[in-house]
C-alpha positions as CSV (number, residue, x, y, z in Angstrom):
1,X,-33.0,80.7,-19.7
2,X,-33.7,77.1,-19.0
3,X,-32.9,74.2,-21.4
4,X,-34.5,70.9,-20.3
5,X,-32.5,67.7,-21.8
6,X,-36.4,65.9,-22.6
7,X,-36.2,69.0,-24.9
8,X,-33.1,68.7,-26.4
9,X,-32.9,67.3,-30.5
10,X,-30.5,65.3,-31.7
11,X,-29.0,66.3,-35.4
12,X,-27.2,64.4,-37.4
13,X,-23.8,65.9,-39.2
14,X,-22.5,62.8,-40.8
15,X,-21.8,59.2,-40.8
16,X,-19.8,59.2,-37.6
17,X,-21.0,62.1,-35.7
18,X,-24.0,63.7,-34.6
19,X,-24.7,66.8,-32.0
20,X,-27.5,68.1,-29.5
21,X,-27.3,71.7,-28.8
22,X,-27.6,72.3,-25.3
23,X,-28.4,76.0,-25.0
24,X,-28.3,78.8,-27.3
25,X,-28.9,82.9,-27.0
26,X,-27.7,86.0,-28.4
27,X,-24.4,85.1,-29.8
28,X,-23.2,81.8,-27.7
29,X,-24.2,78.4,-28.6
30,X,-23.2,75.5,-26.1
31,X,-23.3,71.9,-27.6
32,X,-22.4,68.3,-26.9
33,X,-20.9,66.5,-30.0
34,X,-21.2,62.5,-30.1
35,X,-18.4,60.9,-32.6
36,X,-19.5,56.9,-33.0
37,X,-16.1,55.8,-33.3
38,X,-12.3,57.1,-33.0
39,X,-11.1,58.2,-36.4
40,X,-7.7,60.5,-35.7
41,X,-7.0,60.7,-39.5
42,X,-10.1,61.4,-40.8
43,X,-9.9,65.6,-41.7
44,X,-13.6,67.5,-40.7
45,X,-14.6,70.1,-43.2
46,X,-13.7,73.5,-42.2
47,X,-17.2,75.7,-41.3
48,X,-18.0,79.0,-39.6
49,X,-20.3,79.1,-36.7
50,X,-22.6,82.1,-36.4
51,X,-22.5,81.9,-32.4
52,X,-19.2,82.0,-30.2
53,X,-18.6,78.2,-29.2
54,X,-17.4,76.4,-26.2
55,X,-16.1,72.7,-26.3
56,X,-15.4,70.7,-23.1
57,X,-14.0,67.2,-24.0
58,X,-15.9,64.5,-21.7
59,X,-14.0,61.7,-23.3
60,X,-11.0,60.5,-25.6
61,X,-9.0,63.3,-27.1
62,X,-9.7,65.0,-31.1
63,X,-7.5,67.6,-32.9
64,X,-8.9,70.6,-33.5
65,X,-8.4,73.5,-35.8
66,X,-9.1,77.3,-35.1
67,X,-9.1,79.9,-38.1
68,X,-9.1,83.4,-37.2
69,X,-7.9,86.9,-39.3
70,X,-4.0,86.6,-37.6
71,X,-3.6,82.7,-38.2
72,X,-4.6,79.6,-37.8
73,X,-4.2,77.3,-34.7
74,X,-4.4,73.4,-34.7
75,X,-3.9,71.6,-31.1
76,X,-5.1,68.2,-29.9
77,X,-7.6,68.6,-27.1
78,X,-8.3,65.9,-24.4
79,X,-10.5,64.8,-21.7
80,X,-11.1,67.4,-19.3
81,X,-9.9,70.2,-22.0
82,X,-12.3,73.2,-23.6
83,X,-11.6,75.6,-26.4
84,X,-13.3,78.7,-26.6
85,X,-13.9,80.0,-30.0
């Protein structure tokens, strides 16, 4: 499956971020998140995602929060990191 970037939408999710999904099939979902500007204290709702994620930071660092059935993980992640979720 090919995804070409002139394709590619652009969604807001709030004030100071928005996403493009980059390719999606079955039960994987790749997508590049844009954040406008650094806020480290600001908390980011807890959702579920329907598809199994990747995340590969290109830039600066965020912390990030996983929630699974045997606990919960939190870990900053910085350029040149990915989580798998």
């Amino acid at each position: 499956m090919f995804f070409n970037q002139a394709d590619l939408k652009t969604q807001v999710i709030d004030d100071n971020s928005y996403r493009q999904v980059l390719a999606h099939s079955g039960s994987l979902m790749n997508v590049k998140v844009f954040f406008k500007q650094a806020t480290p204290a600001a908390p980011i709702p807890v959702h579920q995602h329907v598809h199994e994620q990747t995340t590969y930071v290109l830039k600066g660092a965020f912390k990030f929060e996983i929630r699974e059935a045997t606990g919960t993980q939190v870990q900053e992640v910085h350029e040149g990191e990915s989580i798998y979720f």
